[in-house]
C-alpha positions in Angstrom: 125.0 91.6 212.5 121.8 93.7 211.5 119.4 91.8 213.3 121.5 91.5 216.1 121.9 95.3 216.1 118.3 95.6 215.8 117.5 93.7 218.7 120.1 95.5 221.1 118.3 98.6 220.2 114.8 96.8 220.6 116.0 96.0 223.9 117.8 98.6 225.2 114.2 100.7 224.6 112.2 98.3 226.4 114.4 99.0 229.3 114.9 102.8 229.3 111.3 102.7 228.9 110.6 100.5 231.9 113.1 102.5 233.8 110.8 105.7 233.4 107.9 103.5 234.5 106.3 103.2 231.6 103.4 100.4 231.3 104.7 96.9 230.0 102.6 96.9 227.1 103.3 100.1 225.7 106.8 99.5 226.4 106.8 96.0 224.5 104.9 97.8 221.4 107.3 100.7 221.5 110.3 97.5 221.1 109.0 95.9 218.8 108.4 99.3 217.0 112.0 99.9 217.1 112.8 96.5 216.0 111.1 96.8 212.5 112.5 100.0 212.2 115.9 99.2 212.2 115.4 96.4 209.6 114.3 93.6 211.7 111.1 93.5 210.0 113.5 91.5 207.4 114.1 88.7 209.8 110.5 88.6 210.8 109.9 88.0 206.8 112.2 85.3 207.1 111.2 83.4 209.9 107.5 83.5 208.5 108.6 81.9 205.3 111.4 79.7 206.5 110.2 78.5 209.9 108.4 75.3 208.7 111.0 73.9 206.8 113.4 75.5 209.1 112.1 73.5 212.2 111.6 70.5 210.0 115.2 70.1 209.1 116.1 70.7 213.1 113.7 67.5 214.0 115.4 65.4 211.5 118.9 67.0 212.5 117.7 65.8 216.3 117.0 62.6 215.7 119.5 61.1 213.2 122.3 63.1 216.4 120.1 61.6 219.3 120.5 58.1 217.4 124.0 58.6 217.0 124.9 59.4 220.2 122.9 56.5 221.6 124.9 54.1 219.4 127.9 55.9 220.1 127.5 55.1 223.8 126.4 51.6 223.3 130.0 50.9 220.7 127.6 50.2 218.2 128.7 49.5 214.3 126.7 48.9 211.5 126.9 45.1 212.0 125.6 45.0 215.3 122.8 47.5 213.9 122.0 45.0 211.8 121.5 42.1 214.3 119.3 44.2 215.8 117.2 44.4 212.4 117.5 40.4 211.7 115.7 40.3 215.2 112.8 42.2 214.3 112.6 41.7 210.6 114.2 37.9 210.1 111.8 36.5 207.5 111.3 39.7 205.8 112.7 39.9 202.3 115.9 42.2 202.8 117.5 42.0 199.0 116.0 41.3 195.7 118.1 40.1 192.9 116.3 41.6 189.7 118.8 39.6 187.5 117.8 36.4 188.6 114.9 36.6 191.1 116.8 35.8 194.1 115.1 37.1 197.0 117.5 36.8 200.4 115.4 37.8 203.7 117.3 39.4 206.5 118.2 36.1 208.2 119.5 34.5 204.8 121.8 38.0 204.3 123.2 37.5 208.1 124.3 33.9 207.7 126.0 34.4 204.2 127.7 37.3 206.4 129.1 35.2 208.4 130.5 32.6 206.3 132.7 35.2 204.7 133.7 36.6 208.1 134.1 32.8 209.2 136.0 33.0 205.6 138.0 36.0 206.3 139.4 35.2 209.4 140.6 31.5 207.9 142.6 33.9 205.8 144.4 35.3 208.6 143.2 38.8 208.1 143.2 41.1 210.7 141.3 43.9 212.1 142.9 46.8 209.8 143.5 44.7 206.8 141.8 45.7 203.4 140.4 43.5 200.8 139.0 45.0 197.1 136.1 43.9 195.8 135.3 43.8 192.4 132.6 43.4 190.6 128.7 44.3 189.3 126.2 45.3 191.4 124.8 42.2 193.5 123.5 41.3 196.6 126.9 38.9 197.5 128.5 42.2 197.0 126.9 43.6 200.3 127.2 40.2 202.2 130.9 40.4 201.5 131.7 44.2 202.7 129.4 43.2 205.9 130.9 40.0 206.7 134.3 41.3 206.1 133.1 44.2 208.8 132.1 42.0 211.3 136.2 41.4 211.9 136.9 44.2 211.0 138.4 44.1 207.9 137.7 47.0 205.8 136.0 46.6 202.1 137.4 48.8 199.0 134.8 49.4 196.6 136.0 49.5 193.3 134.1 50.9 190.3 134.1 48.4 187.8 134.2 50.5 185.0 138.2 51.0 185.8 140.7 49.5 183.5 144.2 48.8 183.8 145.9 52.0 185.5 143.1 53.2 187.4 142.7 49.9 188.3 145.7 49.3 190.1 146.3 52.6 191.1 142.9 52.0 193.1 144.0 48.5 194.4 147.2 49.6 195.4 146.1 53.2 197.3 143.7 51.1 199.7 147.0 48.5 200.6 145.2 45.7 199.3 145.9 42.0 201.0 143.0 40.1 198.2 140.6 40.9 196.0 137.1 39.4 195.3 136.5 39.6 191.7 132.9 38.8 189.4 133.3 36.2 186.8 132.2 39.0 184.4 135.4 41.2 185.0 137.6 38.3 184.3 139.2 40.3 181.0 139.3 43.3 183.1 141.2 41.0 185.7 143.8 39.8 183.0 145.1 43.0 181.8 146.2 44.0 185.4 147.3 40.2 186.5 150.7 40.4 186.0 151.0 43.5 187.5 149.3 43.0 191.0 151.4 41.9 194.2 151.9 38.2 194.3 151.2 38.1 197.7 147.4 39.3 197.4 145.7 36.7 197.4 142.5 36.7 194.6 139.2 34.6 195.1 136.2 34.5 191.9 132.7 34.8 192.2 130.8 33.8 189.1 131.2 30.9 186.4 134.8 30.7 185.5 136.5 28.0 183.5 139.3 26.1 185.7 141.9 27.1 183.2 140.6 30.8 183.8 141.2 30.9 187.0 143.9 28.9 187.1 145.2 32.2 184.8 144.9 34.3 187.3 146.1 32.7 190.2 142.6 32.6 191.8 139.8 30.5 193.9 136.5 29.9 193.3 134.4 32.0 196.3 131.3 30.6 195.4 132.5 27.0 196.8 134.1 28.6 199.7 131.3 30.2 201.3 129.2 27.5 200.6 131.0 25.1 202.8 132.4 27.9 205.8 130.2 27.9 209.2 127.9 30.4 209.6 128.3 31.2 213.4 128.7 34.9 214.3 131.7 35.9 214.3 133.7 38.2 217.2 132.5 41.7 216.9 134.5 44.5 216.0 136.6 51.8 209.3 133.8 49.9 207.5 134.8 50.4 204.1 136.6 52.6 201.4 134.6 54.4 198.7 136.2 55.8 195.6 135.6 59.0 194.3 134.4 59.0 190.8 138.1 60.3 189.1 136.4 62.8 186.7 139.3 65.0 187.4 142.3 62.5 188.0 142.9 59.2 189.9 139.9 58.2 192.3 140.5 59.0 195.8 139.6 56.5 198.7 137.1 57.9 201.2 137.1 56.5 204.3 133.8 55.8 205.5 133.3 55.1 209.2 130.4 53.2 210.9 129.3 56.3 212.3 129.2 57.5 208.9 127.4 54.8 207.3 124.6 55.0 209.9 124.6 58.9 209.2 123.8 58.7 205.7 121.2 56.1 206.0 119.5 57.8 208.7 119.5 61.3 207.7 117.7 60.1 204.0 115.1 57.6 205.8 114.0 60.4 208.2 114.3 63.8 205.6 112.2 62.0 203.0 109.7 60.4 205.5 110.4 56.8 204.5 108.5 54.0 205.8 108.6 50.5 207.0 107.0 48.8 204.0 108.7 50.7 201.5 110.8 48.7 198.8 113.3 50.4 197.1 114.5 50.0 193.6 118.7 50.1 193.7 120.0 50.6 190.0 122.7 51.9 191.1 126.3 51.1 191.4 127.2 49.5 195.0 130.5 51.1 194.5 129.0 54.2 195.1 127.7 56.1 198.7 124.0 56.6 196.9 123.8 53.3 195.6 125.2 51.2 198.9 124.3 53.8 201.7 121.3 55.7 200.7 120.0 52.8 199.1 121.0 49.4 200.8 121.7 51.5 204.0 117.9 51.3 204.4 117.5 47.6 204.8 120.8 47.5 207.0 119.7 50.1 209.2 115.8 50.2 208.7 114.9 47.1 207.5 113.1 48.1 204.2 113.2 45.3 201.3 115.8 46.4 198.3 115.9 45.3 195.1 119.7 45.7 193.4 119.8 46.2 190.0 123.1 45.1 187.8 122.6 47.9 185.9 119.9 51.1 185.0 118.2 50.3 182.3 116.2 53.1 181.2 113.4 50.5 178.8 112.9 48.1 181.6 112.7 51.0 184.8 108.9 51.2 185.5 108.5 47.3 184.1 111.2 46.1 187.0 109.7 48.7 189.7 105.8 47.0 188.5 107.4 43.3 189.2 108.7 43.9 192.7 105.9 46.4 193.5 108.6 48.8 193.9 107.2 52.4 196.5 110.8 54.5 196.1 113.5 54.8 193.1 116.7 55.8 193.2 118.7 58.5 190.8 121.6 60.4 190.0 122.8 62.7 186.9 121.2 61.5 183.9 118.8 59.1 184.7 115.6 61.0 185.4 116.4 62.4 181.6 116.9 59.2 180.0 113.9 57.8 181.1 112.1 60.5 179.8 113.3 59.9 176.7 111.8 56.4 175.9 109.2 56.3 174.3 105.2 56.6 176.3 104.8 53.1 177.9 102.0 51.7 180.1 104.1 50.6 182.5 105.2 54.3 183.4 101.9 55.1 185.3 101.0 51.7 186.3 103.7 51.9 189.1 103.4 52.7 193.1 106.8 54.3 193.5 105.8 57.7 195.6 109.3 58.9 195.8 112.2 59.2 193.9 115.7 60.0 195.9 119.2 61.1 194.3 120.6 63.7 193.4 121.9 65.8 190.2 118.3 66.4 188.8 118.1 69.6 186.8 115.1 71.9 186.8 114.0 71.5 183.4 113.4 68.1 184.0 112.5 67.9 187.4 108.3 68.8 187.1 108.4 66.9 183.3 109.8 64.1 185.4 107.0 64.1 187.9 104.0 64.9 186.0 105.2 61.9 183.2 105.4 59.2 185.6 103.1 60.6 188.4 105.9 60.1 191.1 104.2 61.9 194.3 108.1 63.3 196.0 111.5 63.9 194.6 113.9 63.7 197.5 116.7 66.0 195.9 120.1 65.6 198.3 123.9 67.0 198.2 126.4 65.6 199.6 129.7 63.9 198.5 131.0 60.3 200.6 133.3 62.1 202.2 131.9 65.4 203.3 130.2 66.9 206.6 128.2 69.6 204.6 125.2 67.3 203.2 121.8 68.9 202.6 119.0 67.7 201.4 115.5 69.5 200.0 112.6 68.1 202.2 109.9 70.8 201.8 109.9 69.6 197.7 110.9 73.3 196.4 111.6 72.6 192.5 115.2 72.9 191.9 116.4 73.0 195.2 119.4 70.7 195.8 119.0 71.7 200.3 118.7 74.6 202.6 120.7 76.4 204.9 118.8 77.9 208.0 119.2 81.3 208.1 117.6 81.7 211.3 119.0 78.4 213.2 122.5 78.6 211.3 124.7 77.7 214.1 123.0 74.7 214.6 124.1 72.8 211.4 127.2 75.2 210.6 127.5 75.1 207.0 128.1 78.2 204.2 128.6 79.1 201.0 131.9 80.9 200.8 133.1 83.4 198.3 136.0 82.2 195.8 138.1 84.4 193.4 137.4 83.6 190.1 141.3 84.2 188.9 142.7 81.9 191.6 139.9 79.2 192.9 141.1 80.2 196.2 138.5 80.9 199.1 138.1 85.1 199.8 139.2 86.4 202.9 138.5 89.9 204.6 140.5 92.1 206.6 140.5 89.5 209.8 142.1 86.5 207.4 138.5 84.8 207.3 136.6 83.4 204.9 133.9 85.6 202.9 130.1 84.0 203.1 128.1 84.2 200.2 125.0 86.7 199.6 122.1 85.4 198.4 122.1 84.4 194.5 126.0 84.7 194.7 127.6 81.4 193.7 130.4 80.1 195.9 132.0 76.9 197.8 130.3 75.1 200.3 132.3 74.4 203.6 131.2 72.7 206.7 133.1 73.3 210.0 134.7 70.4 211.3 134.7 69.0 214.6 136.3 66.0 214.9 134.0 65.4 218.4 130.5 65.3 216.9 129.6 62.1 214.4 127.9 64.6 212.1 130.3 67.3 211.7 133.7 64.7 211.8 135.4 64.7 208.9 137.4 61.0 208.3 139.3 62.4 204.9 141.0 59.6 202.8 143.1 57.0 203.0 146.4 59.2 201.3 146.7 62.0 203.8 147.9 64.5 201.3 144.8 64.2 199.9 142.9 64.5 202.9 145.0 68.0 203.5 144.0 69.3 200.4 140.2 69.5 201.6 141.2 71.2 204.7 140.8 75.2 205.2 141.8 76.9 208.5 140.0 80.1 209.7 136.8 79.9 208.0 134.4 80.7 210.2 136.1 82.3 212.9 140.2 82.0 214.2 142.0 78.9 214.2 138.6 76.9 213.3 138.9 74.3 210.0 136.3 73.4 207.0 135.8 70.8 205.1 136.0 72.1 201.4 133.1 70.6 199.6 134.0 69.0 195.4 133.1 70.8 192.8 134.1 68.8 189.9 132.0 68.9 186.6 130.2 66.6 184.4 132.5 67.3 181.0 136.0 68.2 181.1 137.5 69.6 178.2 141.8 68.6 177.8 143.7 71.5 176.6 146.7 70.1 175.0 149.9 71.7 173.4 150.2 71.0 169.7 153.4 72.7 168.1 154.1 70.8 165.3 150.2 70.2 164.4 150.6 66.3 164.6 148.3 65.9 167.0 145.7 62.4 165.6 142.5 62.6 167.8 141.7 59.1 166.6 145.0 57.4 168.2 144.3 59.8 171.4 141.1 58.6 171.4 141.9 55.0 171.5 144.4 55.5 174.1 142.1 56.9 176.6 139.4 54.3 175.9 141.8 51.9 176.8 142.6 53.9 180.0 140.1 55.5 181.5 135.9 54.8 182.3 133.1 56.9 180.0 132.5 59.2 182.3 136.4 60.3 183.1 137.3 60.9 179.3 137.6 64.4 178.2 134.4 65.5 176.2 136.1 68.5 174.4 139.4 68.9 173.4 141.1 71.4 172.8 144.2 72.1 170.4 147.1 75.2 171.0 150.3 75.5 169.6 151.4 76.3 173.3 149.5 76.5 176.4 150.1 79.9 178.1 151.5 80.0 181.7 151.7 82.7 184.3 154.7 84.5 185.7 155.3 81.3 187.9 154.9 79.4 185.6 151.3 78.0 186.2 148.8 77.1 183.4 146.7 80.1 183.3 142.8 78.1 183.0 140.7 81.2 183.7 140.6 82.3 179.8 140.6 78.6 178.9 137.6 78.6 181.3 135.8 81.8 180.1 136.1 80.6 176.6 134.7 77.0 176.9 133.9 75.5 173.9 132.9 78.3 172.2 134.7 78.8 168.5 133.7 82.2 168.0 136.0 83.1 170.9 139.0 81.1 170.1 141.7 80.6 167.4 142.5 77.2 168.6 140.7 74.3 167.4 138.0 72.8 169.0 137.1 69.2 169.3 133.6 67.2 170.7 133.5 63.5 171.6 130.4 62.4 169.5 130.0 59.5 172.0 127.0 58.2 169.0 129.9 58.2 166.5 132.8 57.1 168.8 135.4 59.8 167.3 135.9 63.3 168.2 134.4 66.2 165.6 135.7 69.6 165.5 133.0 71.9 166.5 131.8 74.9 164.6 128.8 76.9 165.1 126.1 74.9 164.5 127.7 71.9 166.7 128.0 74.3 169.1 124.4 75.4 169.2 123.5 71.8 169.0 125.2 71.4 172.4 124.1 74.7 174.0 120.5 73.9 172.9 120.7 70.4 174.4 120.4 68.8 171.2 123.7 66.2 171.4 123.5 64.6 174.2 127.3 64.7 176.2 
């Protein structure tokens, strides 16, 4: 509103001076005079400092939207992306196997696609029907959620890290009609056996004993595909992908081909990838960063991936050596665990340039970089789901993205004020929402508009769910935002204890059994009651305030030593310990 105040005044000078016939020039001067004096001098600062990256962001906005539309108009998915990429790259390696070797080149990956879409439609699935896969990161594991999409059946990718509960609950959600399980989850497969529909049908990939599989009602995939024709199927959601459940059951984002193309495009073109690149995938396929930002590439741009089963932190830069690796991939953690092994040759005998992911905290961003001489860090935010990703080109330690502040309608994102008391998104006198000031921490929304491929917003497949990230009048009347997550890395359980029987060793064996590492609560914490408001709500701003901090609490307070496997009650020096980054969560 101040520079747009500024620059009435600016104007309306330049034309009561032209009106008195005074010269252009002076009157130009005499504007612009009156334009830094009323502040816009600010603005001028801003553009100065911002422009670059500013205008940067704008090109890549540009092209990934010029690309979209042009496959928009053309009813292009990612399948028939990717014939297009077998065209020009078929004898290029597209995935590398680092388990066993295997390398598959682009025409290798489009044939096995077809068998299981040859494979799928045997089955009698149809456009609309859902199928779960199962199982550790692999290259079959892409040929299977691409052949599947060349008829249109839709992939659920499940973490395999769920047991039991979660398990099912994530099976069940997505309307399952088979599942694709690895040889590996077998045991995983048995516990929920019984309970699964006995119309889904189950199929096995991996070496599995007859009498195995014979258990659990399934087929052997492996000899399937080997046998089905490879012809291209008829062309026709791509997939689901399940949030992580930190903070309850997983949700199952839809993502849409539009989508899929988005993600891949926008990280090819904001961290200046290239052609020959080779990237090194040690992430989960289950995941957006791990099958769009990373595999997404050789679909869509036809760079060479190497999957990974899992990170390994001692063989990283040894793997990344091997395959002549030129970008990594990371999230959370990682960058930190690798700079705690111990100095190896292999770390600077590498040619990765750029590392992309996000999650990676200051203090060990430069460490990172100057350790293992990586050139770029491509830092990104952005959840499955959401229509608000950003993503720090211009290299700015730290920095998870930008928003313009002089070209902010063109990407409309904001950082919204939220009461602390309530969570809920401030409003002012109008009924809209309250943007942020710089420094000021907040929510990030994105306007939706259900029109444009990069502001859409697909939600999940449980519609209550997809309400729940919804907000109406955000930006301006009757508009609606998608409300970004803003889920933590270690939840603490607050749990009612009136009789002070409470066993933290039988808790913690129930939620082993129940839930993955990274969705069981890291503090606990014990209360003969848990105190409620007036309507009865659990009032989790104190409990929030407090943390784990004993000084400011009666209650006891518990850590998961994840070393130890049992929970310790914390006192003061555990707690510095934690605070000072000395136990690791």
């Amino acid at each position: 509103m101040r520079n747009a105040a500024s620059a009435s005044l600016s104007l309306g000078s330049l034309g009561l001076l032209r009106l008195f016939g005074v010269p252009w020039s002076w009157s130009l001067a005499a504007g612009f005079g009156v334009f830094l004096g009323t502040g816009g001098w600010k603005y001028l600062y801003i553009v100065v400092r911002t422009a670059k990256r500013d205008l940067n962001g704008l090109y890549v906005l540009l092209r990934v939207k010029i690309a979209l539309w042009h496959h928009l108009r053309l009813n292009s998915n990612i399948p028939s992306i990717f014939a297009q990429t077998v065209k020009q790259h078929p004898n290029k390696p597209a995935l590398i196997y680092d388990a066993t070797g295997e390398t598959w080149t682009f025409t290798q990956l489009d044939l096995l696609s077809n068998a299981v879409a040859q494979w799928a439609l045997a089955q009698g699935w149809a456009p609309g029907d859902v199928v779960a896969l199962f199982m550790e990161s692999r290259p079959l594991q892409v040929a299977l959620w691409l052949g599947l999409a060349k008829v249109g059946v839709e992939a659920a990718l499940i973490n395999f890290n769920l047991r039991r509960d979660a398990l099912l609950h994530c099976v069940g959600v997505s309307v399952s009609r088979g599942i694709v399980f690895g040889a590996e989850l077998a045991g995983a497969m048995l516990e929920v056996s019984s309970s699964l529909s006995p119309s889904m049908v189950r199929f096995c990939t991996g070496e599995l004993s007859v009498d195995c599989l014979a258990s659990l009602s399934a087929q052997n995939l492996d000899y399937i595909l080997a046998s089905a024709p490879t012809l291209p199927p008829p062309s026709y959601r791509l997939f689901y992908i399940y949030t992580s459940g930190t903070t309850g059951l997983p949700k199952a984002a839809i993502v849409v081909h539009s989508r899929y193309y988005r993600i891949a495009a926008f990280g090819y073109h904001a961290f200046r990838m290239r052609q020959d690149d080779i990237i090194y995938d040690c992430l989960p396929l289950y995941h957006s960063a791990g099958n769009i930002m990373g595999v997404g590439q050789c679909l869509i741009n036809g760079l060479t991936v190497v999957v990974k089963k899992k990170f390994s932190a001692s063989r990283f830069w040894e793997d990344c050596i091997k395959h002549n690796c030129t970008v990594v991939q990371y999230i959370g953690e990682i960058c930190r665990y690798l700079l705690s092994q111990p100095v190896r040759p292999s770390e600077k005998g590498h040619r990765v340039r750029l590392a992309v992911g996000n999650g990676l905290r200051p203090s060990v961003w430069e460490a990172f970089t100057e350790r293992f001489g990586v050139a770029q860090v491509g830092e990104f935010y952005g959840a499955t789901e959401c229509n608000c990703s950003i993503a720090n080109m211009d290299g700015k330690v730290g920095a998870c993205g930008f928003n313009s502040r002089i070209l902010p309608n063109v990407y409309p994102i904001c950082l919204m004020k939220v009461d602390e008391e309530t969570t809920e998104l401030v409003r002012d006198r109008h009924g809209l929402c309250v943007p942020c000031r710089p420094g000021e921490p907040g929510l990030l929304v994105g306007r939706i508009n259900q029109q444009d491929p990069l502001r859409r917003f697909d939600g999940y497949a449980n519609q209550d769910a997809t309400r729940k990230k919804i907000a109406n009048n955000v930006f301006k009347k009757n508009d609606s935002a998608y409300l970004s997550d803003v889920e933590g890395k270690a939840g603490m359980a607050s749990i009612a204890d009136p009789t002070g029987t409470f066993d933290c060793d039988a808790f913690l064996r129930e939620v082993q059994q129940a839930l993955p590492p990274y969705a069981r609560p890291v503090f606990l914490r014990i209360s003969p009651q848990v105190d409620t408001t007036g309507t009865f709500k659990i009032q989790k701003t104190r409990l929030q305030r407090e943390g784990y901090d004993p000084r400011l609490s009666t209650d006891q307070i518990y850590f998961l030593n994840s070393r130890a496997g049992r929970y310790e009650a914390v006192n003061e020096e555990l707690h510095s310990a934690i605070v000072e980054g000395r136990m690791a969560l």
